[in-house]
C-alpha positions as CSV (number, residue, x, y, z in Angstrom):
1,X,89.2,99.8,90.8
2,X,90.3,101.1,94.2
3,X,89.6,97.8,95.7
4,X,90.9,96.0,93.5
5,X,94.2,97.9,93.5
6,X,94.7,98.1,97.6
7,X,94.4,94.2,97.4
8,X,96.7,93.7,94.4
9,X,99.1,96.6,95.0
10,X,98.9,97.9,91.6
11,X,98.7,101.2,90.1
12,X,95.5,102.5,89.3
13,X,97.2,103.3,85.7
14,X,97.7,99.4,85.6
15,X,93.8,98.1,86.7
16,X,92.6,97.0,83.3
17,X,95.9,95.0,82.2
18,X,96.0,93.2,85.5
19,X,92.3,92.5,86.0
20,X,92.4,91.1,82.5
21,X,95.7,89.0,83.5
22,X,93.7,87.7,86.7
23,X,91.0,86.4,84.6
24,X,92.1,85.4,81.3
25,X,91.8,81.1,80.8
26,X,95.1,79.7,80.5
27,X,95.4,79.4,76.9
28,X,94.0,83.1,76.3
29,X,97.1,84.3,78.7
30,X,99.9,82.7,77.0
31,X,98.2,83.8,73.4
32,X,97.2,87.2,74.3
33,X,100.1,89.4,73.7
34,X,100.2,87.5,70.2
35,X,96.6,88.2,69.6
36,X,96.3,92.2,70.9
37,X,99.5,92.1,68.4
38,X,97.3,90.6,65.5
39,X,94.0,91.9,66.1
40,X,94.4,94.5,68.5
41,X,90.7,94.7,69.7
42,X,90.1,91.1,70.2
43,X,89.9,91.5,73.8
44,X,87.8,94.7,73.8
45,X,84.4,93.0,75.3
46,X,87.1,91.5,78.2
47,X,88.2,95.4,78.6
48,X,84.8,96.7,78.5
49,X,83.6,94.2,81.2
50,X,86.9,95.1,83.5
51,X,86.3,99.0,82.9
52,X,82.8,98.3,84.5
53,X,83.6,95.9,87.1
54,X,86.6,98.9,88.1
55,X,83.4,101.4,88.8
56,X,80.8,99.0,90.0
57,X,78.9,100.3,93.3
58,X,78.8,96.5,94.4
59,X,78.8,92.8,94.3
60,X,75.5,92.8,92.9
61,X,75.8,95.3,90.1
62,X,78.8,93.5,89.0
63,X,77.6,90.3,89.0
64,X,74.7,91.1,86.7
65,X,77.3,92.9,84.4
66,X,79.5,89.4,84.3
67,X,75.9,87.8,83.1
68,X,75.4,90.3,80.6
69,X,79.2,89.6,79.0
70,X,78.7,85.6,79.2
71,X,75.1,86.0,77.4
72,X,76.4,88.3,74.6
73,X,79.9,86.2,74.4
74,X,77.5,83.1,73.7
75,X,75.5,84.7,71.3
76,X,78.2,86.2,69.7
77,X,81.4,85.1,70.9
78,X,82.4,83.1,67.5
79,X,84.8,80.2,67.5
80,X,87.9,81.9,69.4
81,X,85.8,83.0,72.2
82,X,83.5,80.6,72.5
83,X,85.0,77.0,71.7
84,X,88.8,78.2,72.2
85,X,88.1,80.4,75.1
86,X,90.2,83.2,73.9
87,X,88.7,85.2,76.8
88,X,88.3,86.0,80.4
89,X,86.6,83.2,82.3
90,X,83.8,83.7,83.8
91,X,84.4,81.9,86.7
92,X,88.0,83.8,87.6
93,X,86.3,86.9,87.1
94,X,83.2,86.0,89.7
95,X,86.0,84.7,92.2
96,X,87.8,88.0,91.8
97,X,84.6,89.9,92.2
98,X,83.9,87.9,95.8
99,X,87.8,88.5,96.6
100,X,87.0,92.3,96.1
101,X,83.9,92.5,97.3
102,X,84.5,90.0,100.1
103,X,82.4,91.9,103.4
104,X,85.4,92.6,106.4
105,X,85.5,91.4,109.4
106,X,85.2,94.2,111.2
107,X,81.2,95.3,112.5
108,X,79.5,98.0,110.8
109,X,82.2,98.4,108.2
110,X,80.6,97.7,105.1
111,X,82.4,97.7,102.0
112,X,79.9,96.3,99.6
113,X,79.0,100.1,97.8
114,X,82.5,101.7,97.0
115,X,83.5,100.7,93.6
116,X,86.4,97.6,92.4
């Protein structure tokens, strides 16, 4: 979360909503106040994923977390997640783990074990 919010200037109070905004598929973002409105834990997996990824030591641990969420949102995912993708891609979420996780340039500055 720390990361993530010094390279977004964000509010740490603001981490999961803009995570989830970063990684939503199109569709899902312009439907997504609609749905929370609906069904209000629709996007609870997406949350539960982001919560993670905002305390992961590293680009590893959160890497095997975003394969845990796509496995169980293909098992169970159901026609909104899976066929509408009515949830965070997969893809935008690993490119936002390598943004955040990216190493520096600088030697002997490693960043790779504070958490997102």
């Amino acid at each position: 979360m720390t990361l993530f919010c010094a390279r977004y200037r964000c509010p740490a109070a603001e981490f999961e909503e803009q995570a989830l905004r970063r990684c939503l598929y199109w569709r899902a973002h312009l439907l997504a106040p609609l749905i929370r409105k609906i069904q209000p834990r629709f996007f609870e997996a997406d949350f539960a994923l982001i919560r993670y990824l905002g305390t992961a030591l590293g680009r590893r641990n959160a890497i095997n977390e975003l394969a845990a969420y796509i496995e169980t949102t293909k098992a169970r995912g159901g026609f909104a997640r899976n066929f509408l993708r009515l949830r965070i891609s997969a893809r935008k979420t690993s490119d936002l783990i390598g943004l955040v996780f990216q190493r520096p340039t600088e030697p002997g500055a490693d960043r790779s074990d504070r958490e997102i």
